[in-house]
C-alpha positions as a Markdown table, in Angstrom:
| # | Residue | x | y | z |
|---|---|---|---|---|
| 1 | Unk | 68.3 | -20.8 | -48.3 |
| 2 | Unk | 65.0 | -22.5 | -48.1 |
| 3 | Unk | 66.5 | -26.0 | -48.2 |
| 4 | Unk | 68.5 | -24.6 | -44.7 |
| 5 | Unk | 65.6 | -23.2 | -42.9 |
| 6 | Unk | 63.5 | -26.6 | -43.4 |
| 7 | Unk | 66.3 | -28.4 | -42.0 |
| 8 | Unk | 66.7 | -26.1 | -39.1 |
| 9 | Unk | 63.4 | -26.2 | -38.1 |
| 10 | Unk | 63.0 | -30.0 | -37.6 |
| 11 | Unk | 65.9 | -29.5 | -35.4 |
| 12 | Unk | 64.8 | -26.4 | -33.2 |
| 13 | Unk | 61.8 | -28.8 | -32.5 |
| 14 | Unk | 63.3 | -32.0 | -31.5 |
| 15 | Unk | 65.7 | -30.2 | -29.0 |
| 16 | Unk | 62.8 | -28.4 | -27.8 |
| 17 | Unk | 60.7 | -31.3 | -27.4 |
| 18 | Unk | 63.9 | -33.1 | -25.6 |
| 19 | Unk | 64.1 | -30.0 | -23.3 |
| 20 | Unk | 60.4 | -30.9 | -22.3 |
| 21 | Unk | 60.7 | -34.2 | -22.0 |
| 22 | Unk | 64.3 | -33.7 | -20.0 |
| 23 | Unk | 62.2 | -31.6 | -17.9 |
| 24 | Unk | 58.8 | -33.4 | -17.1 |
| 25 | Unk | 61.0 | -36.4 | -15.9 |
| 26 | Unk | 63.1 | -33.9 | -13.4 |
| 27 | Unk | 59.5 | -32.3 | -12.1 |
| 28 | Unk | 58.9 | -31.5 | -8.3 |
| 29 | Unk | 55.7 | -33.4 | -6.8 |
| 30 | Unk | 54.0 | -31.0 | -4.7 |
| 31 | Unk | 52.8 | -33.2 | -1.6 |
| 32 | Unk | 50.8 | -31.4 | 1.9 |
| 33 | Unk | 51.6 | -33.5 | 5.0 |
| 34 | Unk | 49.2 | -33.0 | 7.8 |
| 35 | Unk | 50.3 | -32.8 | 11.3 |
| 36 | Unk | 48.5 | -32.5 | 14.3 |
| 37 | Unk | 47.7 | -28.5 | 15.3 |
| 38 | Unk | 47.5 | -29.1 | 19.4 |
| 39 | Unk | 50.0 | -31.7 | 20.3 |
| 40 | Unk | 53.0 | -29.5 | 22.1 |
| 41 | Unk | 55.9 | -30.3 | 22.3 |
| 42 | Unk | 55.7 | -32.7 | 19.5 |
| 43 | Unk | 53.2 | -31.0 | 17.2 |
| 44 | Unk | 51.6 | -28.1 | 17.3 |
| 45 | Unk | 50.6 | -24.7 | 15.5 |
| 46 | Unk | 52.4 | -21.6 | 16.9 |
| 47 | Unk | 50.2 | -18.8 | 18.1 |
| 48 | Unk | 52.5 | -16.0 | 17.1 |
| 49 | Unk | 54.4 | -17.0 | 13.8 |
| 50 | Unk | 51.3 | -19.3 | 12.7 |
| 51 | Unk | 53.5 | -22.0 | 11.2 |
| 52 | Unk | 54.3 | -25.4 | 12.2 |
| 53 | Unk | 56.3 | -26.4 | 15.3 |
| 54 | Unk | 57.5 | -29.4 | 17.5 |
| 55 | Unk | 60.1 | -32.1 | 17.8 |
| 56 | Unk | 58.2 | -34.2 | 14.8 |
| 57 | Unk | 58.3 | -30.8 | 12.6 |
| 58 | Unk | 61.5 | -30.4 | 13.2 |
| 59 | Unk | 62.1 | -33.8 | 12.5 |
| 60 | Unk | 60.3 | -33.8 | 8.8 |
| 61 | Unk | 61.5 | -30.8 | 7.7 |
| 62 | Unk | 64.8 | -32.3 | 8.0 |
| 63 | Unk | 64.4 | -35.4 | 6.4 |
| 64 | Unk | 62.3 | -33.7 | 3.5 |
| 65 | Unk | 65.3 | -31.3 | 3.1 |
| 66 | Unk | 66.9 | -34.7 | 1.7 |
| 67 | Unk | 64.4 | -35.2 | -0.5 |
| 68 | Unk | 64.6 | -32.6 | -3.2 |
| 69 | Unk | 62.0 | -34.4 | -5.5 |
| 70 | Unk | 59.2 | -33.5 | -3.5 |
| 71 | Unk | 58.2 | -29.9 | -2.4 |
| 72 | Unk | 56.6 | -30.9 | 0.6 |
| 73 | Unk | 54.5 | -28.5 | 3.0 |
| 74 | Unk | 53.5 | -28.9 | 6.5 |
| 75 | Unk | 49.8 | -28.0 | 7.1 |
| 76 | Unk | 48.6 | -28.1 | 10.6 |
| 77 | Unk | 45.1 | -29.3 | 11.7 |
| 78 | Unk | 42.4 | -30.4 | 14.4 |
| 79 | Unk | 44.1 | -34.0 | 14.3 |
| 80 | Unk | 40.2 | -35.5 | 14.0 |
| 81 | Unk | 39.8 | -34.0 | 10.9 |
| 82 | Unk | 43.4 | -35.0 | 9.8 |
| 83 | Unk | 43.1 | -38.9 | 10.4 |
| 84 | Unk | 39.8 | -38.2 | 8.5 |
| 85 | Unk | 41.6 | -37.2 | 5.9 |
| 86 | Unk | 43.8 | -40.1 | 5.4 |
| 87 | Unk | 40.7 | -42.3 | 5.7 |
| 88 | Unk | 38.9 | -40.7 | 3.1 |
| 89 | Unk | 42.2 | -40.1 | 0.6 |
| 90 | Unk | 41.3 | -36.5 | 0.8 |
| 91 | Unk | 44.9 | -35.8 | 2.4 |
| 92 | Unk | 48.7 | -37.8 | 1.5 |
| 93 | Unk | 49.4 | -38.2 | 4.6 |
| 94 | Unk | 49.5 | -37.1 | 8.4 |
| 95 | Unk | 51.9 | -37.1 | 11.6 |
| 96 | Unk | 52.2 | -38.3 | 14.4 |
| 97 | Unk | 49.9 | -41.6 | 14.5 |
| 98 | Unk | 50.6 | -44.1 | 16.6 |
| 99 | Unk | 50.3 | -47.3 | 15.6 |
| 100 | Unk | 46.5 | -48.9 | 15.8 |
| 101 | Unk | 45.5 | -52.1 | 14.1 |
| 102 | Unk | 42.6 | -50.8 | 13.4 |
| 103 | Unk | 44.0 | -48.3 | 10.9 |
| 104 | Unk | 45.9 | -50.9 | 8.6 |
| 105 | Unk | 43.0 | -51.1 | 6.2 |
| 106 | Unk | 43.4 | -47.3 | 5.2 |
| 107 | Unk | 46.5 | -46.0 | 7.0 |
| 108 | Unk | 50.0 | -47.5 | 5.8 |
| 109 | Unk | 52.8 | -46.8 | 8.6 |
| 110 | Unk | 56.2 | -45.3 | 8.1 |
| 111 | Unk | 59.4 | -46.3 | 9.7 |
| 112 | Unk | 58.9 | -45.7 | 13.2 |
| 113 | Unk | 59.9 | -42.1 | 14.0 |
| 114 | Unk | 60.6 | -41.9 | 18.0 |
| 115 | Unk | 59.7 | -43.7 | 20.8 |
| 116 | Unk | 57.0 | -41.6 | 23.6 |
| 117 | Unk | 56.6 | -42.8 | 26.9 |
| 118 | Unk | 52.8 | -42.2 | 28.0 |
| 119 | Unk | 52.1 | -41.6 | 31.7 |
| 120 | Unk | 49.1 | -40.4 | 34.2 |
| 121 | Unk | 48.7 | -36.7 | 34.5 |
| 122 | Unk | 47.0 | -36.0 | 37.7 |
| 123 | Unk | 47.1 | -34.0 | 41.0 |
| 124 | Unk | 49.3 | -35.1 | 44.1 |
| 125 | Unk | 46.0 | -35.7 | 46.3 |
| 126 | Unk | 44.7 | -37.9 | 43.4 |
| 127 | Unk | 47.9 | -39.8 | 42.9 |
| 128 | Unk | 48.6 | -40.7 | 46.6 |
| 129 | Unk | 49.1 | -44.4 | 47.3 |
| 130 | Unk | 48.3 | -45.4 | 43.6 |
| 131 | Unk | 50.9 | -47.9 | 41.6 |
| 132 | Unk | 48.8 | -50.1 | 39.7 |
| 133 | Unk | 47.1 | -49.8 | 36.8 |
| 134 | Unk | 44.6 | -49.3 | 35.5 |
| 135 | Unk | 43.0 | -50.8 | 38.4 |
| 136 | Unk | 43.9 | -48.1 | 40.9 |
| 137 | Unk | 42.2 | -45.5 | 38.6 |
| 138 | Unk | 38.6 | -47.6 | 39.2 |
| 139 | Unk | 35.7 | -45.3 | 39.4 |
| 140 | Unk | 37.4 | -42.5 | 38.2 |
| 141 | Unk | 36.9 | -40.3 | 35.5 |
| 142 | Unk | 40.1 | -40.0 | 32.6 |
| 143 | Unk | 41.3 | -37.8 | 29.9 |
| 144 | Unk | 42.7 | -37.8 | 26.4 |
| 145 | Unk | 42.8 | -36.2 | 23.5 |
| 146 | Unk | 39.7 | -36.6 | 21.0 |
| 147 | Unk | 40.7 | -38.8 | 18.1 |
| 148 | Unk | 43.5 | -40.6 | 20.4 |
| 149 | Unk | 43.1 | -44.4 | 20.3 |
| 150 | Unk | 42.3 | -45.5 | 23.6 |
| 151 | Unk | 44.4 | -48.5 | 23.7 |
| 152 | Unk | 47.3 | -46.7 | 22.5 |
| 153 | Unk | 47.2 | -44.4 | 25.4 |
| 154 | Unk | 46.4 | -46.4 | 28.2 |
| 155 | Unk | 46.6 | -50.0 | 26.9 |
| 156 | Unk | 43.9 | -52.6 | 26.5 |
| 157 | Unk | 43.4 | -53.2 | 29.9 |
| 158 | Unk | 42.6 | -49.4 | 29.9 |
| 159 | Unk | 39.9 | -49.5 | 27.6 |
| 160 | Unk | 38.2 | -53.0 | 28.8 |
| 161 | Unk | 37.7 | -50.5 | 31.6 |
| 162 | Unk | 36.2 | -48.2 | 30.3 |
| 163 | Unk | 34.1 | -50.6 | 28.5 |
| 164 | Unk | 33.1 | -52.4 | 32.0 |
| 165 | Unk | 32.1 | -49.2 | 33.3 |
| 166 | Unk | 34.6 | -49.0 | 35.6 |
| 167 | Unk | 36.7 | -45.8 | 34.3 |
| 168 | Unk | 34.9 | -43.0 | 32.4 |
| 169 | Unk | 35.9 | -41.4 | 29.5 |
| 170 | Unk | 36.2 | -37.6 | 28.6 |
| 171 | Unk | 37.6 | -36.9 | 25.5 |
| 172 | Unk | 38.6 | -32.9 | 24.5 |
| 173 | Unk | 40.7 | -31.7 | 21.4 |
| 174 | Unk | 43.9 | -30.6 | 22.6 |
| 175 | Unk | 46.3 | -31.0 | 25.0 |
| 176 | Unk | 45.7 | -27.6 | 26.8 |
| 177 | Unk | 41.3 | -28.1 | 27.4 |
| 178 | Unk | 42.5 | -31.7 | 28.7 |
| 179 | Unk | 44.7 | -30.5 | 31.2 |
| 180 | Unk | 42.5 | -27.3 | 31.9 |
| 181 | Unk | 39.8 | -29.9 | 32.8 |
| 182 | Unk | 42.0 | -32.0 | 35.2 |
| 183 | Unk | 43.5 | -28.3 | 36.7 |
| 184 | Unk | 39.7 | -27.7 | 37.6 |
| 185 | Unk | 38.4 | -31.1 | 38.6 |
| 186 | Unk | 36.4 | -32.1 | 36.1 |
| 187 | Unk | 38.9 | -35.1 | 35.7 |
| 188 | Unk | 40.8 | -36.9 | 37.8 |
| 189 | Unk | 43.4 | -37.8 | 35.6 |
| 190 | Unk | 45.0 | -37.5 | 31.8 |
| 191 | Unk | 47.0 | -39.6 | 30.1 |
| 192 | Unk | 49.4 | -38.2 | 27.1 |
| 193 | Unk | 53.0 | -38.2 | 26.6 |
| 194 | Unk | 56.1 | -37.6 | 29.4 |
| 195 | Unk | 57.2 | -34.4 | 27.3 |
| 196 | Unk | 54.5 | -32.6 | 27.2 |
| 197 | Unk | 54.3 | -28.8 | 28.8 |
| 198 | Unk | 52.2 | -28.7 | 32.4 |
| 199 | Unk | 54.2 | -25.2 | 33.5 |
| 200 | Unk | 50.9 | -23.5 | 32.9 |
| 201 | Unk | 49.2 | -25.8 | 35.6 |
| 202 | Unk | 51.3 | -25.8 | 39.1 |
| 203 | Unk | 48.4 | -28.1 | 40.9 |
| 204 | Unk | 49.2 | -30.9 | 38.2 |
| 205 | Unk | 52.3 | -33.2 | 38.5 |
| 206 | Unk | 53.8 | -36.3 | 35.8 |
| 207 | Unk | 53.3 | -39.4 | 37.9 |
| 208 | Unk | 55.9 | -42.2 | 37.6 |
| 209 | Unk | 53.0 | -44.4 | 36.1 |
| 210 | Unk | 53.5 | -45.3 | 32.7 |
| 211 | Unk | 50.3 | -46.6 | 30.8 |
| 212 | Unk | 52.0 | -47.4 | 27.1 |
| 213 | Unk | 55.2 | -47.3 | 25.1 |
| 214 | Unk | 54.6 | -45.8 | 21.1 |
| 215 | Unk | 56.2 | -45.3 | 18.4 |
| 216 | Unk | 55.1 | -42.1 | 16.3 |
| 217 | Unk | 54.9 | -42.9 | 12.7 |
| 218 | Unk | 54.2 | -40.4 | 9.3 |
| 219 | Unk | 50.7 | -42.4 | 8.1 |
| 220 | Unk | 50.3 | -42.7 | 4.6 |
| 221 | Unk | 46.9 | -43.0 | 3.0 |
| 222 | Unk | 46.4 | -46.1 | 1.2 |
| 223 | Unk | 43.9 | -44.4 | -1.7 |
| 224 | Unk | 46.9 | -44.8 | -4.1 |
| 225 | Unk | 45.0 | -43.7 | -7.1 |
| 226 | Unk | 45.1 | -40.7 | -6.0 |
| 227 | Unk | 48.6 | -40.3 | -5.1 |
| 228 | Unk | 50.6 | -42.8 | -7.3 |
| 229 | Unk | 53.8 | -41.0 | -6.3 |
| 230 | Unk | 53.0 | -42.3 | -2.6 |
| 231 | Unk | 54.7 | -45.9 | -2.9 |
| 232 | Unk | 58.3 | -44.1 | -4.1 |
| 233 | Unk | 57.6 | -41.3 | -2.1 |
| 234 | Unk | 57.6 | -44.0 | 1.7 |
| 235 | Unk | 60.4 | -45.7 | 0.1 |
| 236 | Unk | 62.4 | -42.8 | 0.3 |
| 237 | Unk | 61.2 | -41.3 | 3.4 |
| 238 | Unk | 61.5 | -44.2 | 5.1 |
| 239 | Unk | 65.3 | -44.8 | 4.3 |
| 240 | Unk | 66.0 | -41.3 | 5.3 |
| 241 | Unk | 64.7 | -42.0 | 8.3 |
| 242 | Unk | 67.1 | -45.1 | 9.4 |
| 243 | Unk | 69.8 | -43.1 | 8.2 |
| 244 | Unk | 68.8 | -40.1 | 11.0 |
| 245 | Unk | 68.4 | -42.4 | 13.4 |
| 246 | Unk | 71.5 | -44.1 | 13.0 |
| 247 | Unk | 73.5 | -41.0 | 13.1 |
| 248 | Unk | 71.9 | -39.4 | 16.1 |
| 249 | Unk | 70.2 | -36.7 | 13.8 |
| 250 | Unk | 66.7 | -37.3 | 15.7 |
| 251 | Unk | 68.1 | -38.0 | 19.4 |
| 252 | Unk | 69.9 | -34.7 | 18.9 |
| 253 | Unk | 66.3 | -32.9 | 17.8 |
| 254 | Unk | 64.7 | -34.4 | 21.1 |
| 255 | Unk | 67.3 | -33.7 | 24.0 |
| 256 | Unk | 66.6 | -30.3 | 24.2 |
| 257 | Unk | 63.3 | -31.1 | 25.1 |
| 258 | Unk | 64.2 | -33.8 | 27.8 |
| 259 | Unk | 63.7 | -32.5 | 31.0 |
């Protein structure tokens, strides 16, 4: 009897240890993406349900739905504070940066996500008789969002501009205080993407002058000692992502929002 029970034993063990072992190599990584809380109708946080919404939501939640290694949540912030994060390794990664060259040291780029058209926000009056730019918008004062790169939105002709003197910059954190500003004529204009929502401000209209073509991207951190899952993680992301472009999966996210 005793001779049964010590052979038993060994056995209980090893299969439990297997089951361990089995397990810890089928774990779920927990990984927090952040995404920009005041970007509508990309990214934004709703007011009422207090989760995350927009076309590069939708787009994530998708693609991380294929990805059932990774329990992935969506965490919306003040998008300063979220690039800050992925400087400082603090945060895995956030959405939707476009691409700067001055972010390569700390920021690694996904597959490109979707393509956004910026343009000049302004007021008819303003926008009479002006094609060329920037140097049409000379000596007047322009908007974006704070923590936007400048010569992503409006090119580098845009900032040697500002630089020169010649535009000046005003910089608030959202979409909504920019355009408030421009609705009140403490801007003259305000550059962001086509899509975005102006119903709220009748007096401002989407000129037909485009300042830049981007890409919007998921940007990694590059502090991979803190995330060694990261490398594997892109990998897969980013092959998911060629995969729902090539079979319309995103184009059919955005045309409801194409006006």
């Amino acid at each position: 009897m005793k001779k049964i029970i010590f052979n038993v034993i060994p056995t209980v063990l090893f299969v439990a240890l297997s089951s361990l072992i089995v397990s810890a190599s089928y774990a779920v990584q927990d990984v927090v993406i952040y995404g920009d809380d005041s970007y509508p109708p990309y990214s934004f946080l709703d007011k009422d349900s207090k989760s995350p919404k927009g076309i590069y939501v939708d787009i994530l939640n998708k693609a991380f739905l294929k990805m059932p290694d990774y329990n992935v949540k969506i965490s919306m912030i003040p998008w300063k504070r979220g690039i800050n994060y992925v400087k400082t390794g603090k945060g895995v990664a956030i959405f939707p940066p476009y691409y700067s060259e001055e972010r390569v040291p700390w920021m690694n780029y996904s597959e490109p996500l979707l393509a956004e058209k910026v343009i000049v926000f302004s007021t008819e009056k303003i926008l009479k008789g002006k094609q060329k730019w920037p140097d049409d918008f000379f000596g007047l004062r322009g908007g974006i969002n704070l923590g936007f790169s400048v010569i992503s939105m409006g090119g580098k002709s845009f900032a040697d501009a500002i630089k020169a003197g010649k535009i000046t910059l005003d910089e608030a954190k959202s979409n909504d205080v920019c355009l408030k500003k421009l609705s009140m004529g403490r801007i003259h204009f305000y550059l962001n993407d086509q899509l975005i929502d102006i119903s709220m401000y009748p007096n401002i209209v989407r000129s037909n002058i485009v300042t830049n073509k981007n890409h919007g991207y998921l940007g990694f951190t590059r502090k991979l000692e803190q995330y060694p899952y990261i490398p594997e993680l892109k990998q897969k992301f980013d092959e998911i992502i060629k995969k729902m472009k090539s079979d319309g999966d995103i184009e059919q996210i955005i045309q409801p929002h194409k006006k």
